[in-house]
N, C-alpha and C positions, 0 to 999 in steps of 0.2 A: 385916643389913649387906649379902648377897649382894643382896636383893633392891632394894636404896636404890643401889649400884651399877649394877644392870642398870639402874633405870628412867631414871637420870643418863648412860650411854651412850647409852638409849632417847633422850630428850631434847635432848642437845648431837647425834647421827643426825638427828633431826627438823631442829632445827636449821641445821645446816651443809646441809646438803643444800635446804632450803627457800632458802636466802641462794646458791646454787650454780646453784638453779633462777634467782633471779633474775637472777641475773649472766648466762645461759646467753640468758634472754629477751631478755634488755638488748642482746648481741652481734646479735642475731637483729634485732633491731628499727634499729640502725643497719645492717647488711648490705641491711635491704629498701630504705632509704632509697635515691630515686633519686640517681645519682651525677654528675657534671660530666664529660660527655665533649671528648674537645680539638676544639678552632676548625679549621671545614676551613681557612683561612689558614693557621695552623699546622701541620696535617696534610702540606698541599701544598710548605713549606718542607724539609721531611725529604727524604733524598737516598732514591733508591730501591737498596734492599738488593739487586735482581734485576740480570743483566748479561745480555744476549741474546746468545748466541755460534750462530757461523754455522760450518760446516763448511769450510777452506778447499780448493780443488779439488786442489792439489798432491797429490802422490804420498804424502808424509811421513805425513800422517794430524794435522798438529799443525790445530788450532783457533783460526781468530783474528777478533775483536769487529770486528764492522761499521762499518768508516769511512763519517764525514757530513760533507757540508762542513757548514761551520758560516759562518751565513750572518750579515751583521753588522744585530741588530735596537737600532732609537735611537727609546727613546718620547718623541715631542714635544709631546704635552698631554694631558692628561684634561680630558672635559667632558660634563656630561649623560648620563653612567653608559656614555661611549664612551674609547677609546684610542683617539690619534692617533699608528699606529708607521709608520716606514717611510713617510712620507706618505698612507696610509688612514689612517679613520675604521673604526675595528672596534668591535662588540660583544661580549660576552660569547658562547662556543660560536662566533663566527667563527675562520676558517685564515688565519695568514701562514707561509710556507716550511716549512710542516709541523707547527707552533704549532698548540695551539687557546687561543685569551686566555678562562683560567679564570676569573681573577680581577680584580679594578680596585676598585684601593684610592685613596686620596687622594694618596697622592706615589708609586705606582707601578703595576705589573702581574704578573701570574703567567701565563706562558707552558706548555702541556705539551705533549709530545709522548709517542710510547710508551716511552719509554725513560728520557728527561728532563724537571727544571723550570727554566723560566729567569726570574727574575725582571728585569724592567727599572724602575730609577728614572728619576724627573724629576730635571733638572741642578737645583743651586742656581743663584737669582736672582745674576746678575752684579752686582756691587755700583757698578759704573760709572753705573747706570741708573739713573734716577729713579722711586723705588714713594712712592706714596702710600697714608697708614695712616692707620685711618678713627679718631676720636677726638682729634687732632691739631689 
């Protein structure tokens, strides 16, 4: 009896642990799996966690974030993988007022600078106007 005991501990040991390995393989085998990293689009919409602070010259010792004017940018078209802001024609990796135009998407743009991102859209089509739609 003792020994029909052990070899049934032996057994269901064997057992569980073999089914334990495979579970253990199975984790191991989705972990290698490459994974979906996020869209730099998406990336460059996230606010920046960092805040650049400058030393103010005052006596007091207190610290205060670097004033910029903020200059007013209006995109007026996309076309042929260019932005029309401000009246230029810009590329991708071109400067406007400290801007570099990251991105150029279909209805807008991604502006950065060191600190910030700005995006700018196209207005909606006025509805006063006459569009023509192809299928019609």
């Amino acid at each position: 009896m003792k020994n029909l005991l052990i070899g049934f501990m032996a057994i269901s040991t064997l057992a569980f642990s073999s089914s334990a390995t495979d579970q253990i393989d199975k984790m191991v085998e989705e972990i290698k799996k490459p994974r979906k990293g996020v869209a730099m689009s998406e990336l460059m919409t996230t606010p920046d966690p960092f805040v650049v602070l400058k030393r103010d010259d005052n006596s007091t010792g207190q610290i205060a974030a670097p004033q910029k004017k903020e200059e007013k940018l209006t995109l007026g078209g996309i076309m042929n993988e260019k932005a029309f802001i401000n009246g230029k024609w810009l590329k991708i990796g071109e400067e406007i007022y400290g801007y570099k135009l990251h991105f150029i998407g279909t209805k807008g743009v991604v502006l950065v600078d060191e600190t910030r991102v700005r995006k700018l859209f196209l207005h909606e089509k006025n509805k006063g106007l006459i569009t023509i739609k192809e299928g019609e």
